[in-house]
C-alpha positions, 0 to 999 in steps of 0.5 A: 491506518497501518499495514505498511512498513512506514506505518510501524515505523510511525507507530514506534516513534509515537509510542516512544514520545507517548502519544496515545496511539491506535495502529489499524491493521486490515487483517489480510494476511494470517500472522501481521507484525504488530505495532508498537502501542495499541493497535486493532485487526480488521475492517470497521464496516464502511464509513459509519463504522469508522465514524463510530471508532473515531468518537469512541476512541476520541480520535483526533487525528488520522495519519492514514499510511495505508498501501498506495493502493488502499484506495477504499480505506484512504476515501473512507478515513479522509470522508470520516474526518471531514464528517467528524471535522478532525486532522487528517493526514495522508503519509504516501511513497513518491512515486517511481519514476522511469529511467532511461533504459526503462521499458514502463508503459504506464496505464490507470487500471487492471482492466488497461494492464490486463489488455496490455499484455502481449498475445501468447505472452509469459507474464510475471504479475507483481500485483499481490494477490487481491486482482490475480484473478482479473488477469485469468481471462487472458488464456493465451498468456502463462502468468507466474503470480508471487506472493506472502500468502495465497489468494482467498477463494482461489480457483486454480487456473492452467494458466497460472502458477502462484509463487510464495515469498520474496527475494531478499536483493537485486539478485534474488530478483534478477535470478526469479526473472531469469529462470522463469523466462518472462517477456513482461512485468506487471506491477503497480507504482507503489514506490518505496525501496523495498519493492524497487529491486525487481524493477531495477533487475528488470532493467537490467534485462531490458524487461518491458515493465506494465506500470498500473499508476494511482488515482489522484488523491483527494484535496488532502494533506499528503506528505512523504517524508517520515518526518514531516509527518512527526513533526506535524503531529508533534504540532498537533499535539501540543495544539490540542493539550493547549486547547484542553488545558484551556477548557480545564481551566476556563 
């Protein structure tokens, strides 16, 4: 379960060690990189229709290494595992952790982040573009949004102004929070380094950062180094080649 720069990552370690392996890709942006080994686009029409890929394909083991934030995927794979009784590994960034000259204030949900914002306020929303539209309901706040692509069935508001693409470094980032005049951040604890700069500029700005943390995780395997996850397919694998080698030969 893909999308993610890790997950290419994994994917290209297991076709490399030829595991018969299936990259999913949910399909939200036009022109996705593809994995390495076989891979599919799209959603699979609820846990049913998960359960019915699982047995099609014969899968015996989900590394779901989703977006943190992908919570309808991740209780939708780890359900279909249990349902269909095979592995099921969840691969998860740490989380961010403030520091000392951090200004996070931390809550559970868009409805807590959109509350916190400061009246009359200019926000920069780091959120990508699957919620923007929640924000929209603070008409006293002017919100730059930045993204890959634009948002489905966007509706223009006068509050709002979308911006696309991504800083490359520190720099570029403290540049964009400069020149836009923000007075607060807002964006979720989806750890890793790729997405850390704004954070490490806002920092330095001394930037109040409204940090939208995740839901607890099911009763699952979750682990966070790259390679444990290898290393437990590894196990798995070879597991499982003994358990067939068994079966073809009584």
């Amino acid at each position: 379960m893909g999308g993610t720069s890790e997950a290419y990552a994994l994917a290209e370690k297991f076709a490399k060690e030829n595991y018969p392996v299936i990259s999913s890709l949910a399909g939200r942006t036009s022109h996705p990189k593809i994995p390495a080994g076989r891979y599919r686009i799209g959603g699979f029409g609820g846990i049913d229709g998960l359960i019915n890929t699982i047995e099609k394909e014969n899968i015996g083991l989900i590394v779901d290494a989703t977006h943190p934030f992908a919570e309808t995927m991740t209780d939708h794979a780890w359900r279909a595992a249990r349902a269909e009784k095979i592995g099921y590994i969840r691969f998860e960034r740490p989380l961010w952790q403030a520091g000392k000259e951090d200004k996070w204030l931390t809550v559970n949900n868009i409805a807590e982040a959109v509350a916190a914002i400061s009246v009359n306020s200019r926000c920069f929303l780091a959120i990508g573009r699957q919620h923007v539209n929640e924000f929209l309901v603070r008409k006293d706040v002017s919100f730059v949004a930045r993204m890959v692509e634009k948002p489905e069935n966007f509706v223009p508001e006068a509050n709002i102004e979308i911006v696309l693409g991504k800083p490359e470094n520190e720099q570029e980032e403290y540049d964009f929070l400069v020149n836009h005049h923000f007075d607060c951040l807002v964006c979720r604890n989806s750890g890793g380094s790729a997405s850390f700069p704004k954070l490490e500029a806002a920092r330095k700005l001394g930037l109040p950062v409204i940090m939208i943390t995740r839901k607890p995780l099911p009763d699952v395997v979750t682990l966070s180094a790259e390679k444990d996850v290898i290393d437990l397919v590894r196990t798995f694998c070879q597991a499982d080649r003994v358990e067939k080698h068994k079966e073809t030969n009584g």
